[in-house]
N, C-alpha and C positions, 0 to 999 in steps of 0.2 A: 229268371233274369232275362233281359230283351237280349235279343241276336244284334252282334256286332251291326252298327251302322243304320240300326232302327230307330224312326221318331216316333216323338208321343204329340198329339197334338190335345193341347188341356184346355177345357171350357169353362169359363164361370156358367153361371145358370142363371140366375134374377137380372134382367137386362142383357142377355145375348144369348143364350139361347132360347127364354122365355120371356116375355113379359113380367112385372112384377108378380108372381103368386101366382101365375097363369099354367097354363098346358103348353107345352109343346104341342106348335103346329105342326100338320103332319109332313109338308114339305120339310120342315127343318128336321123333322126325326128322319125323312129319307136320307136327307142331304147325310148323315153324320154316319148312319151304315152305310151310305156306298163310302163314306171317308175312311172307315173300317178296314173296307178290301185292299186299301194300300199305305195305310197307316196304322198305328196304335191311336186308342182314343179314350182321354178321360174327363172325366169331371167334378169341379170341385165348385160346395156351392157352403154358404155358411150355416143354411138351415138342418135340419137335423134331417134322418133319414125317411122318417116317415113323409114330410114335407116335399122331402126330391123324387119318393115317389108318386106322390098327387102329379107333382109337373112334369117328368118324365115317365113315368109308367112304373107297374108295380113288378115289371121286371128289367129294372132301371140296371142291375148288376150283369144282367146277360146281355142287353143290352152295347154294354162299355166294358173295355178293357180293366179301367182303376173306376173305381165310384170312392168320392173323398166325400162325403157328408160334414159338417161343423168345419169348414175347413181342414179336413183330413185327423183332427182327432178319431176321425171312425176310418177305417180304410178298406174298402173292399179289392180282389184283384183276380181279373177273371171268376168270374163270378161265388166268389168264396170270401167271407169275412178273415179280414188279416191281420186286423188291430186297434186297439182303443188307446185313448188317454183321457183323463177325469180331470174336469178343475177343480170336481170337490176332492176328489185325492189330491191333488197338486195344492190350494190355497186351506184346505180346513174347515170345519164348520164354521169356527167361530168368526173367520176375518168375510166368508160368505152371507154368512146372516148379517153383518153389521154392513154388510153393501148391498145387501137387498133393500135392507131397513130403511137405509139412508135414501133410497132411489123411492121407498113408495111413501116415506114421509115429505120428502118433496114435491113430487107429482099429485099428491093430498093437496097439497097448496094452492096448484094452478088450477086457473080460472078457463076452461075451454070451451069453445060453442058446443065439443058433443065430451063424453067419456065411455068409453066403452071397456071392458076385461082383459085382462090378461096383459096386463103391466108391466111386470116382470118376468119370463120364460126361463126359466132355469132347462138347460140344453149341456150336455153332456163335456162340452168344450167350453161355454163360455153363456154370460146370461145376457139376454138380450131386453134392452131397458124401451117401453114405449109406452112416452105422455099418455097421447089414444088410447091405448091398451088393444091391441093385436085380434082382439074380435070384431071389432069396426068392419063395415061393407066397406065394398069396393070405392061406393061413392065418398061415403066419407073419409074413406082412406086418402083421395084425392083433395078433398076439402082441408083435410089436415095438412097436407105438402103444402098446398097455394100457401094456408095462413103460417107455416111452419117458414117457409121460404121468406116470406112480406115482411118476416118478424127480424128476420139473417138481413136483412136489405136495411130496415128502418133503423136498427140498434149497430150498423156499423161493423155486419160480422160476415162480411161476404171475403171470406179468405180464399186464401189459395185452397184449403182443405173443402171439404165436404161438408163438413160439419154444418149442420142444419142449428136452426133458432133455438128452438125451447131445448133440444139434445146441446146443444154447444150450452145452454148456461146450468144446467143441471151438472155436464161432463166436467165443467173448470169445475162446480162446488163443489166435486169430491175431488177434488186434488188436494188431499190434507195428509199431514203427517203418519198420523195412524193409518190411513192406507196405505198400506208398505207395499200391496200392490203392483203399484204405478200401472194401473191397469191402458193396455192402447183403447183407442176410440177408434170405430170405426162405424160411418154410418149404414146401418143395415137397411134398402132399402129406399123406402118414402119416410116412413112412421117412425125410423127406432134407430140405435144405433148396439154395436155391442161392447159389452167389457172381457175383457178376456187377458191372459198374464203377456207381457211383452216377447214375439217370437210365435204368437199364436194364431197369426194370419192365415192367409193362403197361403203364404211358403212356405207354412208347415209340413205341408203336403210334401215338396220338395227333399225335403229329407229321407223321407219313406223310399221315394224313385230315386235317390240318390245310387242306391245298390242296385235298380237295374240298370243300369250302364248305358241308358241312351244317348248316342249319338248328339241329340239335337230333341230339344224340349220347348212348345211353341203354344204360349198361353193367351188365350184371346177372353178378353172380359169388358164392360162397358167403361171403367175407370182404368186404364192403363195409360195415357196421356201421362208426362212428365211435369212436376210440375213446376210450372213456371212461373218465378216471385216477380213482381213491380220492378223491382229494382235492376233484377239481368235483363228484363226488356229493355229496360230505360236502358244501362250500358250498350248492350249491343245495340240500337239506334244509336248512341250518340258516337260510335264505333265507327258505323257505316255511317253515318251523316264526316266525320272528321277524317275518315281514312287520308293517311300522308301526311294530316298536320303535325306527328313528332308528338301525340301525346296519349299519353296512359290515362285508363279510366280504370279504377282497382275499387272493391266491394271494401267500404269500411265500416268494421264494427258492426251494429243490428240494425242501426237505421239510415247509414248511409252511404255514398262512396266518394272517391277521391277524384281529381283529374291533377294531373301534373306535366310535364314535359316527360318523355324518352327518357329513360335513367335517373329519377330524380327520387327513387324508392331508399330504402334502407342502403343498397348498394351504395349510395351516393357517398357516404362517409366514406366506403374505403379506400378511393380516388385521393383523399386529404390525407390517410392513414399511408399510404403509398411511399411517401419519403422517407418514413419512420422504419422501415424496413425490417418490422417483426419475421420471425420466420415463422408464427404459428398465428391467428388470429381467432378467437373461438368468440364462434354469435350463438347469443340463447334466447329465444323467440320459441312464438307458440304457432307456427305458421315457418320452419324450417323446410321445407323442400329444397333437396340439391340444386344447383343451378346450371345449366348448361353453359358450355364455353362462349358459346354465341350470345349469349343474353349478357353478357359482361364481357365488352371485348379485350379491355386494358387486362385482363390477367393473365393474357397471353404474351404477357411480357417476360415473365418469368419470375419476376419480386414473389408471385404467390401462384399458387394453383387452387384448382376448384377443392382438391383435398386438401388443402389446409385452410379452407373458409367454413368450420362447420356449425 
């Protein structure tokens, strides 16, 4: 267990500490032991363990304080193995095999300038699906991103997610009933993305460190940016563009939002309701948050309090 009022400083590995598939350069292997002499240091990366030793060294565990391999389904801790978790134990053969199946009778289909092996990686946490197939050079591994990317652009799928071209339309066709699943998406990478059960992220990892009592937990990885939908930009400019004019702009629904005057939300009815002099008024919505006294100022009247508006 860590000493009272100690951190852990956590790394991904594919895009911050390494390049894609690459070695740690030797500056950044310095940088991370002198980071040692006054922190804890781990690392968690999605690949499996023999992979994070290619790019950090094959004494990657002495190395680091925690080594999380598959995102922390594998856990090492100070240099000692500490614990596993299996998605073939966790999902079963049979619902495995019908989502391998499904992923190489599709990618059978597609038409791409190269193909190369190793398709589908069965990995101890989760299976990692890639059109290319994961033996692909360096170079075409590149080549595949550009057209993987051009494809997310052309067909209208440049989302707030990650989610890559030929991976994004393979990932919705198995969103079908019999995948009881619900497997997350996450893209792995340039090439590939993975499936794995929901909760089987990097914060998996989290859990394991949970019982050593650190202080203060500080994870740095290339995707950690918030993300940010169309529609809260547009609000907040239209925010700062109107500040003082008296009017609310509120998120409505999936595809849109609202603009109205100061007070002119739900609360507005209970201003009319106000004569009527109920002494209980009970609201049933799906978006109930208490309201503060401030944000309704006439209930400071006394006809009603913020505890009897629920």
């Amino acid at each position: 267990m860590a000493g009272a009022g100690e951190v852990l400083c956590l790394f991904d590995v594919d895009g911050t500490l390494t390049a894609a598939r690459q070695k740690v350069t030797s500056d950044m292997a310095e940088f991370l032991q002198n980071l040692r002499k006054k922190v804890k240091v781990g690392v968690v990366g999605g690949s499996d363990f023999e992979k994070i030793k290619e790019q950090l060294g094959d004494d990657v565990v002495e190395k680091f304080d925690f080594v999380f391999p598959e995102n922390g389904l594998v856990a090492y801790k100070d240099g000692k193995f500490l614990s596993r978790q299996s998605i073939h134990a966790h999902l079963g053969e049979d619902l495995l095999q019908e989502i391998i199946n499904y992923c190489l009778a599709y990618i059978a289909k597609l038409k791409l300038p190269k193909k190369r092996g190793t398709f589908v990686e069965f990995r101890n946490g989760m299976l990692n699906v890639s059109p290319i197939g994961r033996n692909c050079t360096q170079e075409e591994r590149i080549e595949f991103y550009e057209l993987d990317k051009s494809l997310r652009m052309c067909m209208g799928t440049m989302t707030t997610t990650y989610t890559s071209g030929y991976s994004h339309f393979l990932f919705c066709s198995m969103r079908r009933p019999r995948l009881a699943l619900q497997p997350a998406l996450h893209t792995g990478g340039q090439i590939s993305f993975d499936v794995f059960p929901n909760g089987w992220d990097k914060t998996y990892c989290l859990g394991i460190l949970e019982k050593e009592a650190f202080s203060q937990i500080y994870f740095f990885g290339d995707k950690t940016m918030p993300k940010e939908h169309f529609r809260d930009k547009f609000v907040a400019d239209l925010r700062k563009e109107f500040d003082g004019k008296g009017l609310t702009f509120s998120i409505g629904g999936q595809i849109s939002f609202d603009v109205f005057p100061n007070g002119w939300d739900k609360t507005y009815c209970l201003g009319i309701l106000e004569k009527e002099a109920f002494s209980q008024i009970y609201f049933f919505g799906d978006k109930t948050m208490p309201h503060k006294p401030e944000v309704v100022p006439w209930l400071r009247n006394g006809a009603y309090s913020t505890a009897n508006i629920r």
